[in-house]
C-alpha positions in Angstrom: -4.6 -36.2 -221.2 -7.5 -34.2 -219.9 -7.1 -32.0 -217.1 -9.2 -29.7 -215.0 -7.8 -26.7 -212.9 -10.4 -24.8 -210.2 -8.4 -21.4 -208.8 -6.6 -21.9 -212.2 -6.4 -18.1 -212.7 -5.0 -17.9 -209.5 -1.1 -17.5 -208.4 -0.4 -21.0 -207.7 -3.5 -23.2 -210.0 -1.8 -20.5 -213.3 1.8 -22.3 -212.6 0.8 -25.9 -212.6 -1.3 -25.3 -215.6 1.7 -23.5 -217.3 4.1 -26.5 -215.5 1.6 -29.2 -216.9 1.6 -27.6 -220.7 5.3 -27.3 -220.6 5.4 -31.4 -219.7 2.5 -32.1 -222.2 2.3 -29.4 -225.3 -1.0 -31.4 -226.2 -2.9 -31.9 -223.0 -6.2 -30.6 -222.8 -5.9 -28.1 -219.9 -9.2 -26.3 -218.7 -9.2 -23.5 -216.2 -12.1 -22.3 -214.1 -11.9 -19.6 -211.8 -13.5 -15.6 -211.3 -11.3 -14.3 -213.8 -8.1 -15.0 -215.7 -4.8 -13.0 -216.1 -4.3 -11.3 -220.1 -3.0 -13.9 -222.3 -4.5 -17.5 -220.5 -7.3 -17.7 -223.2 -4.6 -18.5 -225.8 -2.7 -21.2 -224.1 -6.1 -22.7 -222.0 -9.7 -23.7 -222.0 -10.9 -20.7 -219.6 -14.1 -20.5 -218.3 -15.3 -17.9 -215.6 -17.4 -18.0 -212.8 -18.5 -20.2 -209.6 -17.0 -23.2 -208.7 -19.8 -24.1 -206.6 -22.0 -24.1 -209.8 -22.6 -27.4 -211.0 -23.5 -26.6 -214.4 -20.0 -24.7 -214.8 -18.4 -27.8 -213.5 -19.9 -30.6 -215.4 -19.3 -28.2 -218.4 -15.7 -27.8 -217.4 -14.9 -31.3 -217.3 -17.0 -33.3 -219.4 -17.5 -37.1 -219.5 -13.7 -37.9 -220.0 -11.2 -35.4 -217.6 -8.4 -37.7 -215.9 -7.3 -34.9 -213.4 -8.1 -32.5 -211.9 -6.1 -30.0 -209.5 -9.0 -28.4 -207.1 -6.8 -24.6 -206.0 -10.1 -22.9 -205.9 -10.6 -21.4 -202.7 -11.7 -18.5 -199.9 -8.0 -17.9 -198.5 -8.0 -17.7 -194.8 -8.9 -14.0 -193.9 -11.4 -14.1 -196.5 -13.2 -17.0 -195.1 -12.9 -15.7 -190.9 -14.6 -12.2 -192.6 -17.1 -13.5 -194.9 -18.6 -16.9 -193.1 -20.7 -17.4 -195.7 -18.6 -16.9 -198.6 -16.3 -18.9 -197.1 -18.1 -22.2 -197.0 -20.2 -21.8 -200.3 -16.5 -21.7 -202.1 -14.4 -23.9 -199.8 -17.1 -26.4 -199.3 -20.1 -26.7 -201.6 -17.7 -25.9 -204.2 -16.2 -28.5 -203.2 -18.8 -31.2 -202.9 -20.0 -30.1 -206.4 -16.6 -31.2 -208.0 -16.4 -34.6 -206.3 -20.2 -35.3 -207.2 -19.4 -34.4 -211.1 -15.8 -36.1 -210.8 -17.9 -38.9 -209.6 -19.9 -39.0 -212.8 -17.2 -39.7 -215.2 -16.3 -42.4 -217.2 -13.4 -43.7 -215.0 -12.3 -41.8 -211.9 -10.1 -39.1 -211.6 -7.2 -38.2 -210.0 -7.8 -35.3 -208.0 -5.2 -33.4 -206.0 -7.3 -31.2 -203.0 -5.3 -28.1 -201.7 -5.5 -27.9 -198.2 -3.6 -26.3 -195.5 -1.9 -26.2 -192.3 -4.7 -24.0 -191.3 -6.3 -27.7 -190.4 -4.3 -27.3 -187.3 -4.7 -25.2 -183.9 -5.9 -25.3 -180.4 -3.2 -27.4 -178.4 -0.3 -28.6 -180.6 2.6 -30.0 -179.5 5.8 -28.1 -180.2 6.6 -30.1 -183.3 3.7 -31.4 -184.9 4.2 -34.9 -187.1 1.7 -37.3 -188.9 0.1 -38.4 -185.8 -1.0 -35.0 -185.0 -5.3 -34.8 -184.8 -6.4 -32.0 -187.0 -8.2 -28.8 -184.4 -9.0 -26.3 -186.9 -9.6 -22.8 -184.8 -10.4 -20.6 -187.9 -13.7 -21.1 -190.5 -11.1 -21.9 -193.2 -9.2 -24.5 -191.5 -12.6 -25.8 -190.9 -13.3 -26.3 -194.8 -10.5 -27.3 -195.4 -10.5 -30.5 -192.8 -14.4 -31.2 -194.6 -12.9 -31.0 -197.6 -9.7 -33.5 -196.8 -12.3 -36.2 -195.2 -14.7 -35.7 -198.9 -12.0 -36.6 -200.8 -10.7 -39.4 -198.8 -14.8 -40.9 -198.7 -15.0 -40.2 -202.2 -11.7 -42.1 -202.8 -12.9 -44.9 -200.4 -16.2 -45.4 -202.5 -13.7 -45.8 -206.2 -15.7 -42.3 -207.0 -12.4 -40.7 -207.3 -8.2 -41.0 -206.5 -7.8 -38.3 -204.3 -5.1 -37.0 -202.8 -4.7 -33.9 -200.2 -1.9 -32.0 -199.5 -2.1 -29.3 -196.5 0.5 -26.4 -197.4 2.7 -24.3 -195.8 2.4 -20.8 -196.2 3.7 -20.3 -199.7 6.4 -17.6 -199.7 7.5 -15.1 -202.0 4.1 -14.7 -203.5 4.2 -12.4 -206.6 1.8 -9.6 -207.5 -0.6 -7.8 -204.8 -1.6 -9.2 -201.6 -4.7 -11.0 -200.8 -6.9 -11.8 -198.1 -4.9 -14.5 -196.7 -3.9 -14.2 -193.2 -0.7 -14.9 -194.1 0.1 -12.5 -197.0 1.4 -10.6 -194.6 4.8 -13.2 -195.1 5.1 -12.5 -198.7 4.5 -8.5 -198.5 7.6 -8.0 -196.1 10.1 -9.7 -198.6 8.0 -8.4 -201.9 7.3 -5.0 -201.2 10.9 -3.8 -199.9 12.9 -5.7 -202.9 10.8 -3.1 -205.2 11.2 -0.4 -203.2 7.9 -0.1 -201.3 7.5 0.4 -197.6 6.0 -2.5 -196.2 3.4 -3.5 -192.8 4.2 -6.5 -191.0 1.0 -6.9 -188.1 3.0 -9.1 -186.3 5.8 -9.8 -184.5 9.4 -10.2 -185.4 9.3 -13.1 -183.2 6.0 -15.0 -185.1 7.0 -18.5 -186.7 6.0 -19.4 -189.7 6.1 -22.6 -191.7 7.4 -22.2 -195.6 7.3 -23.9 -198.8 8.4 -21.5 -201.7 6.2 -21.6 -205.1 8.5 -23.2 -206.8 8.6 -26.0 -204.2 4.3 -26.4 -204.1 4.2 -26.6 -207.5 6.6 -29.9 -207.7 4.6 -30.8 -204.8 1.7 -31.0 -206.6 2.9 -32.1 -209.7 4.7 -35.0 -207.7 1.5 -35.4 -205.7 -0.4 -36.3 -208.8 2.0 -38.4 -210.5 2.6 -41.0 -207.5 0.6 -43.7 -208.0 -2.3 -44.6 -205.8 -0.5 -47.2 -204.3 1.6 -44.7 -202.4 -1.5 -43.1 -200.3 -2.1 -46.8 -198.6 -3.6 -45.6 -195.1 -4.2 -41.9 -195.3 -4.7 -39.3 -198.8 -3.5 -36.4 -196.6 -0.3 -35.5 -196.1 1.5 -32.6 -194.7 4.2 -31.0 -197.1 7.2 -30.3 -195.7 8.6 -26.6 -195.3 11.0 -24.8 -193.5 10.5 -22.7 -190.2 11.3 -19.2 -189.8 11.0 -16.3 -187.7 10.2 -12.6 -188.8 13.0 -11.7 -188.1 15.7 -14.3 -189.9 12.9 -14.1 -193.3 14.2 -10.1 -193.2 17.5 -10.8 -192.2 17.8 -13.5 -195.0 16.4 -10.5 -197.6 19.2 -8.5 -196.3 21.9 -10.7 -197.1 20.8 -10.7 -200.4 19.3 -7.5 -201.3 20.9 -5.1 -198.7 19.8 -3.1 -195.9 17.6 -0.9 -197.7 15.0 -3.1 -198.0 15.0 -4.2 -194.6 14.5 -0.8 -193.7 11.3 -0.3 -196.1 9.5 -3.2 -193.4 7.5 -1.2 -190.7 5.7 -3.3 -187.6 2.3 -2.2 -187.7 0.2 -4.4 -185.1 -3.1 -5.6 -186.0 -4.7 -7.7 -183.5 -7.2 -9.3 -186.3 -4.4 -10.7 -187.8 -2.4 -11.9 -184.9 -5.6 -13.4 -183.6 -5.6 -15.6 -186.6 -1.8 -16.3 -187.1 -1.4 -17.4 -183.4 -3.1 -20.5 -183.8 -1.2 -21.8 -187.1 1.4 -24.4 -186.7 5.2 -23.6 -186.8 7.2 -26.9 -186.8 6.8 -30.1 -188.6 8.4 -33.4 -188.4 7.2 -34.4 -192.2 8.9 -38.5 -192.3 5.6 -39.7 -194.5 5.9 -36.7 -197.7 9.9 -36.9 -197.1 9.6 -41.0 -197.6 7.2 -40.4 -200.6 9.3 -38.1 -202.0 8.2 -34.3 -201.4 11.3 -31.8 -200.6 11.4 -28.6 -198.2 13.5 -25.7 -199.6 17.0 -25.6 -198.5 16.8 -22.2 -197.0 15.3 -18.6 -197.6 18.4 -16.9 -198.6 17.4 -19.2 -202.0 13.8 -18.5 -201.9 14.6 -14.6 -201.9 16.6 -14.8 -204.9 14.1 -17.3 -206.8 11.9 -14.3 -206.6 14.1 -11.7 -207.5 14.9 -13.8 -211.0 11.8 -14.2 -211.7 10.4 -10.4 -211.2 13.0 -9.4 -214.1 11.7 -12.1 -216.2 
């Protein structure tokens, strides 16, 4: 099998890539993305730069790729800061992979990362698979173009696409990004290694959680159902859990102590909140639950997923 990963230097596109070689020792994995953590050269094709250049593409998949994962992106705050950035990454880059997925020898699958960003404005209280997308930021904008591409590419037989709009994914390792919504992985990360940490929001704030244990079987699930299984729509929302501020600390507190919830300080920031305010919080997810997806049973779980696999 031939596969092609954009964002595949990134946190989440470097686990399915590591998730797919551990299924397939001999799969022909290529990465593209800005750069690439130490080690990924020996394990994967990498190659560095654009994703909206087409000549990188077509080099990175060939005539003969059967997936491809598409990660790459402008996270939220990113996009909302940088307009134009923002839409030469989330959406030319993203027309230039359908047009050169459209040129192969067969089409491909291709699994889109897309958000819950694609929601805002009015929402009902629990939002379900009737709900209209109302994007209110730049990158839940690109992210809805992107979701209708795929599904007209996949209408035309150019490609088998599939969509999946994520929660915000939760303990994220490393240093935080640009997202909006880092701020959800910094509160738990920071205090379990001993640094203080900002939260710009309030303890009250929602907020709707898959961990990245659960989006990568999302997405490795997502690619392996057969097309048959996206009859009327290739979106889907995944399904999470929803917490407060408040019960994600608490929940680190059962199971690291109340020294780390101490490290968490409440810093406002009004840029932020602006942003955050208009995400959903609740899901009724029957269509991924029927097709198989799973939510994490609880945070308590997802705090000491993370703390396992910071020793390792």
């Amino acid at each position: 099998m031939k596969i092609l990963i954009t964002g595949g230097g990134g946190f989440i596109g470097s686990r399915i890539a590591m998730a797919l070689r551990s299924r397939d020792p001999k799969a022909q994995i290529t990465l593209v993305d800005m750069a690439f953590a130490p080690g990924m050269e020996s394990r994967f094709t990498c190659l560095a730069g654009d994703v909206a250049s087409p000549e990188l593409i077509e080099r990175a998949m060939g005539r003969d790729t059967d997936s491809i994962f598409h990660m790459a992106a402008v996270v939220s705050g990113g996009a909302e800061a940088d307009f134009d950035l923002g839409y030469h990454v989330n959406m030319d880059g993203t027309r230039v992979l359908l047009e050169a997925a459209r040129k192969l020898d067969k089409p491909p699958k291709v699994v889109y990362a897309s958000s819950v960003a694609a929601f805002g404005g009015v929402m009902p209280d629990v939002l379900d698979d009737s709900t209209t997308p109302a994007p209110q930021t730049s990158y839940g904008t690109q992210k809805v173009i992107g979701e209708y591409l795929v599904a007209d590419y996949t209408r035309k037989g150019f490609i088998d696409g599939r969509s999946l709009r994520l929660p915000t994914i939760v303990v994220r390792p490393g240093k935080p990004n640009l997202a909006a919504s880092s701020f959800a992985s910094g509160i738990i990360r920071e205090p379990l290694a001993g640094v203080a940490a900002d939260c710009p929001v309030p303890d009250t704030t929602g907020v709707w959680i898959l961990s990245p244990k659960g989006v990568v079987a999302a997405f490795l699930h997502a690619h392996d159902l057969p097309s048959s299984a996206w009859p009327t729509t290739r979106v889907v929302n995944l399904p999470g859990i929803t917490l407060t501020v408040r019960e994600m600390i608490d929940a680190m507190g059962r199971v690291a102590g109340a020294d780390a919830v101490k490290r968490v300080r409440f810093t406002p920031d009004a840029r932020i909140q602006g942003i955050v305010k208009t995400w959903p919080v609740k899901f009724r997810t029957e269509r991924a639950n029927a097709m198989g997806f799973k939510a994490d049973a609880d945070f308590d779980s997802i705090v000491r997923d993370h703390i396992e696999n910071e020793k390792r």
